[in-house]
N, C-alpha and C positions, 0 to 999 in steps of 0.2 A: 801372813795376812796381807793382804792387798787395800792399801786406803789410795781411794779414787775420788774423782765426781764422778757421780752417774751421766751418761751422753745418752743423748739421744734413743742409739739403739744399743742393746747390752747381749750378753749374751745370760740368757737366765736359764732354773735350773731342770727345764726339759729338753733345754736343745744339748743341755751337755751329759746328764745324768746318764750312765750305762753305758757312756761314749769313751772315745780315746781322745780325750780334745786337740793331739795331734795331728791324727788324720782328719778334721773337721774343716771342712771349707767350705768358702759363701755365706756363711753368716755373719750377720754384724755385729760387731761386739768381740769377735770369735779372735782375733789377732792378738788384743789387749790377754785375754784369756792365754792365748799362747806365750805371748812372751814370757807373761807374771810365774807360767809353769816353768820354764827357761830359766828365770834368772833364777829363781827358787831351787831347781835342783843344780845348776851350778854352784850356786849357795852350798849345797849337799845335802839338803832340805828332798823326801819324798813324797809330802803332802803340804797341799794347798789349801787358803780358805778365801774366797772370795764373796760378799757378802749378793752379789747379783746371782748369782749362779748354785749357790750353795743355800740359800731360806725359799722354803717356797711362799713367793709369795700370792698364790690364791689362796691361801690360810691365813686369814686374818689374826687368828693364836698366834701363830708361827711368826708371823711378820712382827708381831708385837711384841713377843719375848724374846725376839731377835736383837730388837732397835736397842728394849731394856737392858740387856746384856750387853751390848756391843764394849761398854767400856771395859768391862770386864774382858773381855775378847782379847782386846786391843794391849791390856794391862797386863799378857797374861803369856802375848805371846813372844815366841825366841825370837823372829823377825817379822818385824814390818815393812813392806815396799809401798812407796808412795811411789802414784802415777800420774804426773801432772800433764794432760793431753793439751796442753795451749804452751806447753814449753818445748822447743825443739830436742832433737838426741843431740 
């Protein structure tokens, strides 16, 4: 799992759904997305969850049994990467 602030522009779950987010370029949001995939399978990790990209959110259902959930998500999973975007690498 990937715990973030939301920025500005994200990458959500149409620009990346059915995609290789590797080869994805020009979108905003779309870097953050790549590295999280990065450190995750060096990890040795083959799946991702990220909460921008992964709830749809024009489903108001969906977004709300999201939110409800999360902690359970969070509590639930083998790792989490936190991304602090106003901290230098």
């Amino acid at each position: 799992m990937l715990s973030h602030r939301w920025e500005e522009k994200e990458a959500l779950l149409h620009d990346v759904q059915d995609k290789d987010v590797h080869e994805l370029k020009g979108l905003d949001g779309i870097a953050k997305v790549q590295s999280f995939c990065k450190v995750a399978r060096d990890a040795g990790y083959c799946w991702v969850w990220m909460d921008t990209c992964c709830i749809d959110k024009k489903s108001n259902t969906e977004l709300q049994e999201s939110v409800n959930s999360m902690f359970i998500w969070y509590r639930h999973s083998v790792l989490t990467i936190v991304y602090l975007c106003n901290v230098p690498p």
